[in-house]
PASEBA-1860 file (N, C-alpha, C; in nm, 3 decimals):
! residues 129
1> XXXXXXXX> 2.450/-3.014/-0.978/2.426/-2.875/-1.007/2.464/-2.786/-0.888 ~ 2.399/-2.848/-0.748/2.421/-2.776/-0.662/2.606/-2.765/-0.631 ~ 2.671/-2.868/-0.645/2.825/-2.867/-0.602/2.870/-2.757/-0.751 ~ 2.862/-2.755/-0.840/2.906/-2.698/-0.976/2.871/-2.519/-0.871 ~ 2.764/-2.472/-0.867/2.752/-2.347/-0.805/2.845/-2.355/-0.661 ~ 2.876/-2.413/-0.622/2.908/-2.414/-0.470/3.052/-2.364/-0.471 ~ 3.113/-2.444/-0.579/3.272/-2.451/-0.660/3.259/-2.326/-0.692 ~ 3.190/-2.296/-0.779/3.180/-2.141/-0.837/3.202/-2.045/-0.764
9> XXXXXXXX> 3.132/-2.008/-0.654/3.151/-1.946/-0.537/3.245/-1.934/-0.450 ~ 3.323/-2.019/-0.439/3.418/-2.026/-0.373/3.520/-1.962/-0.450 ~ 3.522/-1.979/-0.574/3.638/-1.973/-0.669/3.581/-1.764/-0.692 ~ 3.454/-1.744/-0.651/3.474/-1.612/-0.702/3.482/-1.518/-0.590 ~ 3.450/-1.552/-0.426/3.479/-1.520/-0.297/3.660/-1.528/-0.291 ~ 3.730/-1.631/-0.358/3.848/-1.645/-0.300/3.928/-1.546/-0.443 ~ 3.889/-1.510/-0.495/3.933/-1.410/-0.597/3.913/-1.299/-0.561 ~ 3.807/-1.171/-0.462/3.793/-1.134/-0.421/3.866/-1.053/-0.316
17> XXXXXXXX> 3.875/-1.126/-0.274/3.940/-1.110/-0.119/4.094/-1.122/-0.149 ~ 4.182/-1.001/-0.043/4.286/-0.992/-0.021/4.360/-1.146/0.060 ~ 4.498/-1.149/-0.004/4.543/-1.245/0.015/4.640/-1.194/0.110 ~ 4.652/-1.258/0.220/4.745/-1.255/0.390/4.830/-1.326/0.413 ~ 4.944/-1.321/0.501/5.021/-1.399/0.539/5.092/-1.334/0.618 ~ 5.169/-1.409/0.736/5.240/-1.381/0.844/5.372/-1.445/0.791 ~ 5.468/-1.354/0.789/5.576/-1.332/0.738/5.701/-1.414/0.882 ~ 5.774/-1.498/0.857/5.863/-1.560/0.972/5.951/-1.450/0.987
25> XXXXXXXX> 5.989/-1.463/1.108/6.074/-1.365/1.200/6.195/-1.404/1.133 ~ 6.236/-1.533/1.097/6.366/-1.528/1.057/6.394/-1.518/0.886 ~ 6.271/-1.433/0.800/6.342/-1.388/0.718/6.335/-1.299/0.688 ~ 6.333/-1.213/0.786/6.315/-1.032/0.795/6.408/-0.984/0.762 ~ 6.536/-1.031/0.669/6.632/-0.969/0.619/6.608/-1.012/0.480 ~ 6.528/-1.008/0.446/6.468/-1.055/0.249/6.398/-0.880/0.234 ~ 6.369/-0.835/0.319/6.317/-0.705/0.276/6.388/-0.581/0.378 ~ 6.504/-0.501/0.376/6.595/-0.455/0.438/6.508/-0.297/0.502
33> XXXXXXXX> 6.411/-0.231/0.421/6.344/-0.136/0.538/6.273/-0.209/0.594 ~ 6.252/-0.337/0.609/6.165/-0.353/0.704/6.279/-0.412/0.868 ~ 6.351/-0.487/0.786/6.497/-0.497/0.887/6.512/-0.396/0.981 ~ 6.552/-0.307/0.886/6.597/-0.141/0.944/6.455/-0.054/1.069 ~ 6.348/-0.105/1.029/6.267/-0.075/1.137/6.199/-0.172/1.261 ~ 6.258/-0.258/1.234/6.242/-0.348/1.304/6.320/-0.346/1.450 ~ 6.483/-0.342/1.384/6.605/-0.299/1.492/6.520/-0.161/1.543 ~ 6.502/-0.075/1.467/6.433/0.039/1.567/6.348/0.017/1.681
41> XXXXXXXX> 6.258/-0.054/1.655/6.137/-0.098/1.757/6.229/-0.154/1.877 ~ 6.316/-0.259/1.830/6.382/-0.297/1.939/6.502/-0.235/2.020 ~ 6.542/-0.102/1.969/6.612/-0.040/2.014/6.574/0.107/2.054 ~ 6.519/0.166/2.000/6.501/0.319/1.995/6.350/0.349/2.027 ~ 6.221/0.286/1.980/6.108/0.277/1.973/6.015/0.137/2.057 ~ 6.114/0.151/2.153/6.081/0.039/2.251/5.936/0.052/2.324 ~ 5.853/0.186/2.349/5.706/0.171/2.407/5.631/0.217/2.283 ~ 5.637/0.211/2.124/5.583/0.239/2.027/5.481/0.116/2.044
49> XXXXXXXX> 5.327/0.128/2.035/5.270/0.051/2.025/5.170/0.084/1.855 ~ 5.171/0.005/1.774/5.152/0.017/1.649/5.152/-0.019/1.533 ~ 5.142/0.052/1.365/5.200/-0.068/1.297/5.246/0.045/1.201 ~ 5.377/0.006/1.111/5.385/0.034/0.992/5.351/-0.017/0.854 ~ 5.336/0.031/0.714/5.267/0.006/0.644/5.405/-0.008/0.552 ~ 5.515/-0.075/0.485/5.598/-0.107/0.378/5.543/-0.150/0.252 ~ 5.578/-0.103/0.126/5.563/-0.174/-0.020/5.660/-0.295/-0.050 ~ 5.648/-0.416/-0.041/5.747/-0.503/-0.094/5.731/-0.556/-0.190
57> XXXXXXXX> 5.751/-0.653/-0.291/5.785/-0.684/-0.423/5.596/-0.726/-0.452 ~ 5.629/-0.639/-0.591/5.503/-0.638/-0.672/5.393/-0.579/-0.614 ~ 5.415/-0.467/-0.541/5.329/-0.409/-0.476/5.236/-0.442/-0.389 ~ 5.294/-0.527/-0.339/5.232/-0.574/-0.220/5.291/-0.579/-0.078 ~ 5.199/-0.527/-0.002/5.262/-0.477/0.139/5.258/-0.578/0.273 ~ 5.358/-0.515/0.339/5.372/-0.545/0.470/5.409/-0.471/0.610 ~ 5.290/-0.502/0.704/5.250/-0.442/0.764/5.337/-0.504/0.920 ~ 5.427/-0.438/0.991/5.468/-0.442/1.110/5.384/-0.358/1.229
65> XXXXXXXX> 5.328/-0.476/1.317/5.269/-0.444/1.420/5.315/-0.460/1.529 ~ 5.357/-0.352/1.643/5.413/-0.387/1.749/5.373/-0.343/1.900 ~ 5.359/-0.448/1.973/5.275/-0.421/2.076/5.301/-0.325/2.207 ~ 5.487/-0.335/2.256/5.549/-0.199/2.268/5.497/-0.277/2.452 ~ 5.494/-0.411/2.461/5.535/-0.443/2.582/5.564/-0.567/2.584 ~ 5.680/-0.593/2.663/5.771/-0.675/2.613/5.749/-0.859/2.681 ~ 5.589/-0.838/2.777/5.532/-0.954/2.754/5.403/-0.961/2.687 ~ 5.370/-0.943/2.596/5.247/-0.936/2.513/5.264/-0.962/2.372
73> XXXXXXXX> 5.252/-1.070/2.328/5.308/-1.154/2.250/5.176/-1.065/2.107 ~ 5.154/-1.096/1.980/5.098/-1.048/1.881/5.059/-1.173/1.781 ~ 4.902/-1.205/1.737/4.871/-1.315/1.705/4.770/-1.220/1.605 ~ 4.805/-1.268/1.463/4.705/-1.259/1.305/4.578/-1.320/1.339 ~ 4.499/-1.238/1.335/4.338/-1.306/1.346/4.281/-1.296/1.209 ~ 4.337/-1.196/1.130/4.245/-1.219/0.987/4.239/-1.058/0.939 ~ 4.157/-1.063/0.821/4.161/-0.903/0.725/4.085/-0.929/0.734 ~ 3.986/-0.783/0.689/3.903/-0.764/0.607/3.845/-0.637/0.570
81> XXXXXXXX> 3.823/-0.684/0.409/3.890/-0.561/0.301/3.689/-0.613/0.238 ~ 3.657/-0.405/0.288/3.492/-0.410/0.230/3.463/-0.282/0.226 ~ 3.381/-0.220/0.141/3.329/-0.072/0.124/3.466/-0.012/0.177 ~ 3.590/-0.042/0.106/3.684/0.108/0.100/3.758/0.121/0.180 ~ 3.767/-0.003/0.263/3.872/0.002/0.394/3.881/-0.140/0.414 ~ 4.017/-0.135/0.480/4.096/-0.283/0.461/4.150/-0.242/0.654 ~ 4.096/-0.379/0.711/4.131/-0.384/0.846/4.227/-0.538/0.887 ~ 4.301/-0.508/0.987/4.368/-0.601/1.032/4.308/-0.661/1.136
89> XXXXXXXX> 4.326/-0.749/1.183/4.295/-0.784/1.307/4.364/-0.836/1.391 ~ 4.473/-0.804/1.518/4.531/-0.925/1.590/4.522/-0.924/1.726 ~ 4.572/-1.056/1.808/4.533/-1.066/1.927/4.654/-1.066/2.012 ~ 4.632/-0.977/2.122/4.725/-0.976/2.202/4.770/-1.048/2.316 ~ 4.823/-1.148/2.325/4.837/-1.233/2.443/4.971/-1.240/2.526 ~ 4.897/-1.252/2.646/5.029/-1.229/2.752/5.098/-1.348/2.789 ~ 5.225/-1.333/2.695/5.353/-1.400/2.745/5.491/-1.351/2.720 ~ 5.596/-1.413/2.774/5.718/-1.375/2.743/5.803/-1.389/2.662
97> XXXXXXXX> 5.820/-1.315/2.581/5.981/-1.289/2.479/6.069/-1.241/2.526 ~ 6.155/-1.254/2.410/6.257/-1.220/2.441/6.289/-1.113/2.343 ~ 6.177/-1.055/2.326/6.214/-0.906/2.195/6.178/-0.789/2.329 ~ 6.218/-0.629/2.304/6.228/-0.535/2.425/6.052/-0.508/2.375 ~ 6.060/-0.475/2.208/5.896/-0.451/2.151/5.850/-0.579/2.066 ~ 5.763/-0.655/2.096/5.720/-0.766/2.066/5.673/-0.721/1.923 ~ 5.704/-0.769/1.828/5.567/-0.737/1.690/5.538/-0.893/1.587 ~ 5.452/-0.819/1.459/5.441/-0.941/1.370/5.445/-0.881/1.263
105> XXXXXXXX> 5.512/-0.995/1.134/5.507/-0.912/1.021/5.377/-1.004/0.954 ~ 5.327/-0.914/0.933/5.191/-0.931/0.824/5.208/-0.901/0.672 ~ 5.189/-1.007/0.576/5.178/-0.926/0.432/5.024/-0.964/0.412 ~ 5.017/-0.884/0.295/4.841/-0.801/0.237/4.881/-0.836/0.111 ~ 4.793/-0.857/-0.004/4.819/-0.852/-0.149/4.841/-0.682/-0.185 ~ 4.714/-0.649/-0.118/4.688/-0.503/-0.152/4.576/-0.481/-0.059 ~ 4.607/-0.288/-0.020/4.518/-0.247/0.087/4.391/-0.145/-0.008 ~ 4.279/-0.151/0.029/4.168/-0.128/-0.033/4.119/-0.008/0.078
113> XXXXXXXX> 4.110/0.144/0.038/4.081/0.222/0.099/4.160/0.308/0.239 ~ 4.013/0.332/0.345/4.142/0.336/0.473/4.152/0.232/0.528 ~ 4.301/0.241/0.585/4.376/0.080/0.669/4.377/0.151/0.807 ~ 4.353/0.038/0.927/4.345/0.000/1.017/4.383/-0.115/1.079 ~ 4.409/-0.113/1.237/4.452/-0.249/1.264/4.457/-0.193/1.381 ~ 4.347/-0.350/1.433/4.292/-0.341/1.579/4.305/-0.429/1.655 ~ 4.316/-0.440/1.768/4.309/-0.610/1.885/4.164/-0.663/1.814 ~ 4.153/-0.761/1.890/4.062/-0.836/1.906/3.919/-0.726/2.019
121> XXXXXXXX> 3.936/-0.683/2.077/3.858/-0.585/2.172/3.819/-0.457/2.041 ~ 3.877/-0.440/1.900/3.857/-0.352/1.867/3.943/-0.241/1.822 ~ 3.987/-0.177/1.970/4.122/-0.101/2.028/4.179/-0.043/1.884 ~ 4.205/0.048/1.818/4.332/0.058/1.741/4.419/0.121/1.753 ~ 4.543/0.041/1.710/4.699/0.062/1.651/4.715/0.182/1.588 ~ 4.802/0.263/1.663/4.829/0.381/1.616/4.931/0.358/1.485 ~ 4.919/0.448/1.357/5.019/0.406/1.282/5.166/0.536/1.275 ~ 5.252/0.469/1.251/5.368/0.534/1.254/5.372/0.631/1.143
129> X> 5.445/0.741/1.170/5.444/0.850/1.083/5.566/0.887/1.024
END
């Protein structure tokens, strides 16, 4: 009885909740505005520290976060989507790339209210306009 409820729960928590994923760097040409702002960050918008918010297929988004120094690498810690606002979370750690603005692509199923996206300290990501 107790595992039958336990299953249940899980199955109605994981229905719930927005579905995430960190998108690979090398197929950032499957969605072309996000391409197109991407080269920006690394060319034109090189101390932009931040994120943008894109619609990609089936209405579901993806979110470019970029840290806008070029050893401070960008690590997905998790969402969470409650009373009307949907937050990001990632962590900033110091090492070296080889990008001028370091970022990550994040997808969301769907954003619930106001969006945000903060370090790990809190801190938030200014969003692009």
């Amino acid at each position: 009885m107790y595992l039958l409820i336990f299953v249940l729960m899980i199955a109605f928590l994981s229905a719930c909740g927005s579905n995430t994923w960190v998108l690979e760097k090398d197929r950032l040409d499957e969605v072309e505005s996000v391409k197109n702002y991407v080269e920006q960050l690394q060319n034109d918008y090189t101390d932009f520290r931040g994120f943008k918010v894109f619609t990609i297929s089936e209405g579901k988004k993806m979110v470019v976060v970029s840290s806008a120094t070029s050893n401070q690498a960008l690590e997905f810690n998790g969402a969470d989507v409650s009373n009307n606002s949907t937050t990001i979370t990632v962590e900033e750690k110091s090492t070296e790339t080889d990008e001028e603005n370091p970022y990550i692509l994040i997808g969301i199923d769907e954003i619930e209210g106001e969006f945000s996206v903060v370090n790990e300290s809190g801190e938030k990501f200014k969003e692009y306009e």
